[in-house]
Each structure stands twice: as structure tokens, then as C-alpha cells.
C-alpha positions as CSV (number, residue, x, y, z in Angstrom):
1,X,2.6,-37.1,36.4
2,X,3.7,-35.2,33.4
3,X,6.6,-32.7,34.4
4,X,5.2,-29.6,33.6
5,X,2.4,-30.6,36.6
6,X,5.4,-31.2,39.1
7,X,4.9,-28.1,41.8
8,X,8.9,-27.2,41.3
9,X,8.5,-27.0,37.6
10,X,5.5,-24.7,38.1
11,X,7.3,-22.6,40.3
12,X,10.4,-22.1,38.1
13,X,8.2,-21.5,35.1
14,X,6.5,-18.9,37.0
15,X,9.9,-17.5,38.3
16,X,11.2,-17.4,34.7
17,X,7.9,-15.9,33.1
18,X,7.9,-12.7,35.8
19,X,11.6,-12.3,35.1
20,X,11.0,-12.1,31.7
21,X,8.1,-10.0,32.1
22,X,10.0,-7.4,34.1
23,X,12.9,-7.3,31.2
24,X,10.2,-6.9,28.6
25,X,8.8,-3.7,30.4
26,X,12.0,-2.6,31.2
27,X,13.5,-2.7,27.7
28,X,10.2,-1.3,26.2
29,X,10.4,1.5,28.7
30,X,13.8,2.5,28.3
31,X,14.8,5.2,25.9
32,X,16.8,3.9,22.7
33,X,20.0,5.3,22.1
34,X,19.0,7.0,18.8
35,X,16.4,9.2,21.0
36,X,19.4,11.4,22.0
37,X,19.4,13.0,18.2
38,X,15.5,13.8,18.8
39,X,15.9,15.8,21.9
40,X,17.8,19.1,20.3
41,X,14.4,19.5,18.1
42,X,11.6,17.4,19.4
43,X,11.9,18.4,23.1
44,X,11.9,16.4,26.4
45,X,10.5,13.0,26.0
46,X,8.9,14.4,22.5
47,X,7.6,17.5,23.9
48,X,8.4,20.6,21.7
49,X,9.5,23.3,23.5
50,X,9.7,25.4,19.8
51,X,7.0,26.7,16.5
52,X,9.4,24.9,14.1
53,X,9.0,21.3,15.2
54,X,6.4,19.2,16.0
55,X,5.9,17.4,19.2
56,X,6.1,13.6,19.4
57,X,5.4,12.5,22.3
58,X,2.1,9.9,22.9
59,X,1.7,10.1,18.7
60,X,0.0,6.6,17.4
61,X,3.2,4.2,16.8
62,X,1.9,3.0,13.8
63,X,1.7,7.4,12.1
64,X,5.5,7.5,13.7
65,X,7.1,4.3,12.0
66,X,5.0,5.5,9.0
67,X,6.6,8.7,8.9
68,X,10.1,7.9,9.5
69,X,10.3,5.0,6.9
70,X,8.8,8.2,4.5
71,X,11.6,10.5,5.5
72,X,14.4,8.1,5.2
73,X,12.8,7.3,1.5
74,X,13.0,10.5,0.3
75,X,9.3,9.9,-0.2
76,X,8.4,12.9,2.5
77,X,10.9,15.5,2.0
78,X,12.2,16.9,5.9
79,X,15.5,18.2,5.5
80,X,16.4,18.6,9.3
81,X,15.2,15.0,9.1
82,X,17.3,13.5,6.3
83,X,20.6,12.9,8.1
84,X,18.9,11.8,11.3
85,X,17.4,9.0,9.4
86,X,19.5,8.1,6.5
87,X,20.4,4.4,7.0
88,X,18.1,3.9,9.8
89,X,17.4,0.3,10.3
90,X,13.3,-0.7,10.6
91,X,14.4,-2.0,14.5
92,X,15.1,1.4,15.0
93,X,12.4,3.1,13.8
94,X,10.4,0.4,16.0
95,X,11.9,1.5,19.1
96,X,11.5,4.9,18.4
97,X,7.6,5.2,17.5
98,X,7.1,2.6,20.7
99,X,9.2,5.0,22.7
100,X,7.5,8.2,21.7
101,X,4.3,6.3,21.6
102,X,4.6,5.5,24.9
103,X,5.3,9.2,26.3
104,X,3.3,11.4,27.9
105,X,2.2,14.9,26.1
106,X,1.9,17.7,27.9
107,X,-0.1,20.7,27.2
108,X,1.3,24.2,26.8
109,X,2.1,26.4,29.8
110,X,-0.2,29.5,29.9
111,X,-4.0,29.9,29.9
112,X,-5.9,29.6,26.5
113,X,-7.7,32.6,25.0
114,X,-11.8,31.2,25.8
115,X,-13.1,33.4,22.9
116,X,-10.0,31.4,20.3
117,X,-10.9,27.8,21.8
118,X,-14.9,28.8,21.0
119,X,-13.9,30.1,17.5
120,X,-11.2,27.1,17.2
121,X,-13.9,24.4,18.4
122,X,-16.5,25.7,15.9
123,X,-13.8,25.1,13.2
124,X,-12.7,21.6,14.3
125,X,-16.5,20.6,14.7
126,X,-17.4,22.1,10.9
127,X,-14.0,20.2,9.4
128,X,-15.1,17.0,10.9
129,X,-11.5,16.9,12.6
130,X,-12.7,14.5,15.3
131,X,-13.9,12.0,12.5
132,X,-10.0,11.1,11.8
133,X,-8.4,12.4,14.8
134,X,-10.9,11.0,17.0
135,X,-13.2,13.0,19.7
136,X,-10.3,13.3,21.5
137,X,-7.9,14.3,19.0
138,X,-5.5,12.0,20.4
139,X,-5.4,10.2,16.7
140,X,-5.4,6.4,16.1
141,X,-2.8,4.1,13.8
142,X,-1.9,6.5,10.5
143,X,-3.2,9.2,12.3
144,X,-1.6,12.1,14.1
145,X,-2.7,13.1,17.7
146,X,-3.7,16.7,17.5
147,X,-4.3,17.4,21.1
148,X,-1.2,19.6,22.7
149,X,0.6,19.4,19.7
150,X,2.7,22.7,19.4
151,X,0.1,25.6,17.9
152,X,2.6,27.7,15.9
153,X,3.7,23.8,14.5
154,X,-0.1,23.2,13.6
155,X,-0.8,26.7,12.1
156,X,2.5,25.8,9.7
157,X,1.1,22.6,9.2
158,X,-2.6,23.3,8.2
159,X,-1.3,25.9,6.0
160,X,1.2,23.8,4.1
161,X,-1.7,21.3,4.5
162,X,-4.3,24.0,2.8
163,X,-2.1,25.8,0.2
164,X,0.5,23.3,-1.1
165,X,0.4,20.0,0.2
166,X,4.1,18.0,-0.1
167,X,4.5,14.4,-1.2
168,X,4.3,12.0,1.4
169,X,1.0,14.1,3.0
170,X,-2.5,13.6,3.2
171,X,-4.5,14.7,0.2
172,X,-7.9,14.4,2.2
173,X,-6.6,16.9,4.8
174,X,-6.0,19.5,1.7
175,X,-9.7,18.8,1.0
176,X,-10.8,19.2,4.2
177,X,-8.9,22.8,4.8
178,X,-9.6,24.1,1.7
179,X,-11.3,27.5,1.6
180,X,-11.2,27.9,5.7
181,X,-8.9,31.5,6.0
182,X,-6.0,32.0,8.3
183,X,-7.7,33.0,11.2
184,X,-9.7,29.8,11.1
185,X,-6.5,27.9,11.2
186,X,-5.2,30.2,13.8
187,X,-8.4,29.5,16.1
188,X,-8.4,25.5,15.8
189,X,-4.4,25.4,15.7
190,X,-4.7,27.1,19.1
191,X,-8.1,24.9,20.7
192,X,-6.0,21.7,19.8
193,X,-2.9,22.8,21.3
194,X,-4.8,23.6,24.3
195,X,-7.3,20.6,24.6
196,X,-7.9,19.1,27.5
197,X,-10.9,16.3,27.0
């Protein structure tokens, strides 16, 4: 009998592969110390609670590593950014984008505006946003998650997006906006900050 057949052995493994199992969760779910210096801008587990910043919470891993390694290159100028992530080792920014990623996002307090999310939807279906961002908007690898994202962050966003996009961005997202007016970016900023599949 070969001794990884032996009942005991069995058992142990077993023991030894729940244990680690449970530490694995455990570790993945617990918040890495560096997530203290996102709270004062990024909110509550990644939830915005202002305009200027953008929430983080449940954004694709993948669009969150992506973005910090840009930052800390000085390839996507954030100046509020540049200090947090100067130096920041690539096991960080792991932990960080699976932490985030891993987070719940919460949609705005209030009731939307019905005649804004009809106007908003009509602008999201006409830019294709759901191509990229998926039907959802919850985005996928490179890709941001729209959906209850901050709306004055989105308006800020599409406009930079529209009128001068900075190194480090999309190009096809300044193609997609371009010629829509404020008020269309208004009306979609505020359906996706209010979406609810």
C-alpha cells in the first residue's frame, strides 16, 4: 500500500489542505495595511463618499494594478496619487486591486431623476458603453466598472475624457465621447451612477 492511500495520511492531508484553505481566504479577505492611505479619499471599503475621487470598490483587479503601476511611473499623471504610490512594491499593488476588487460597491443614497436615467440610457446605448463596460457596466480586466461609480467623478471624467485626454488614458474613449454636449454627459454620468441591472 503506497502511503498516500494509508486512511491517516488521507486524513492529515485533508486536515492540512482545509487549514490551508481557510488561511488563504482569510489573508485574501483581509485588508492590507496600505488600504489605510485610501480611506481619507477613496471612502469606506472603496466607496467615495466625494465628486473629486473615484470609487474603487468591486473595480476589475487587473484596470486597478494597471492603474497604480501607471501612477507610480509617472506614466498617468495623479498628483494626490504620486506620494501614495511612489516606491510601491508590485506585492502591493496586488493586494490592493484583489482587495478593492473584492469589495462590494454601493449605489448612491437618494432616488435618481427617471427623466435623467431615460436621457442617460439613450446616451450609453448610442456610445456603445456596454460594448467595453459590459451590459452591466460592471467592466471586465482593463476595464473600469461604471455602475455606482461617483456621478460628479464620471461627469469630470468623460469631460477630461472628451476635451483633453491625459497620458496614461484611453484614446478610444476620446473617440467615443467626442461631439456628445455636457448635458449628454451629465445624463449617462448620472444613469451609471444609479444603475441597478
Amino acid at each position: 500500500m503506497q502511503l498516500s492511500q494509508h486512511p491517516g495520511c488521507r486524513a492529515i492531508f485533508a486536515a492540512a489542505l482545509l487549514t490551508w484553505s481557510t488561511l488563504a481566504v482569510a489573508q485574501q479577505a483581509a485588508e492590507p495595511p496600505a488600504a489605510a492611505s485610501c480611506v481619507a479619499c477613496h471612502g469606506p471599503n472603496g466607496n467615495s463618499q466625494t465628486a473629486q475621487y473615484p470609487s474603487i470598490a468591486a473595480q476589475p483587479k487587473t484596470f486597478l494594478e494597471n492603474q497604480l503601476v501607471l501612477i507610480r511611473e509617472g506614466l498617468r499623471p495623479v498628483p494626490e496619487m504620486a506620494a501614495v504610490v511612489k516606491g510601491m512594491s508590485d506585492e502591493t499593488i496586488t493586494a490592493l486591486a484583489a482587495h478593492y476588487a473584492a469589495q462590494r460597491a454601493t449605489a448612491p443614497a437618494g432616488k435618481p431623476d427617471t427623466i435623467k436615467q431615460t436621457w442617460g440610457r439613450d446616451v450609453a446605448d448610442k456610445g456603445l458603453c456596454g460594448t467595453c463596460h459590459l451590459s452591466d457596466f460592471r467592466g471586465q480586466h482593463q476595464v473600469p466598472r461604471l455602475a455606482n461609480q461617483h456621478e460628479g467623478f464620471l461627469v469630470k471624467s468623460l469631460k477630461e475624457f472628451r476635451d483633453k485626454p491625459a497620458p496614461g488614458r484611453d484614446t478610444i474613449m476620446a473617440a467615443t465621447l467626442r461631439g456628445m454636449t455636457d448635458d449628454d454627459l451629465a445624463n449617462v454620468a448620472h444613469y451609471l451612477a444609479y444603475f441597478r441591472p
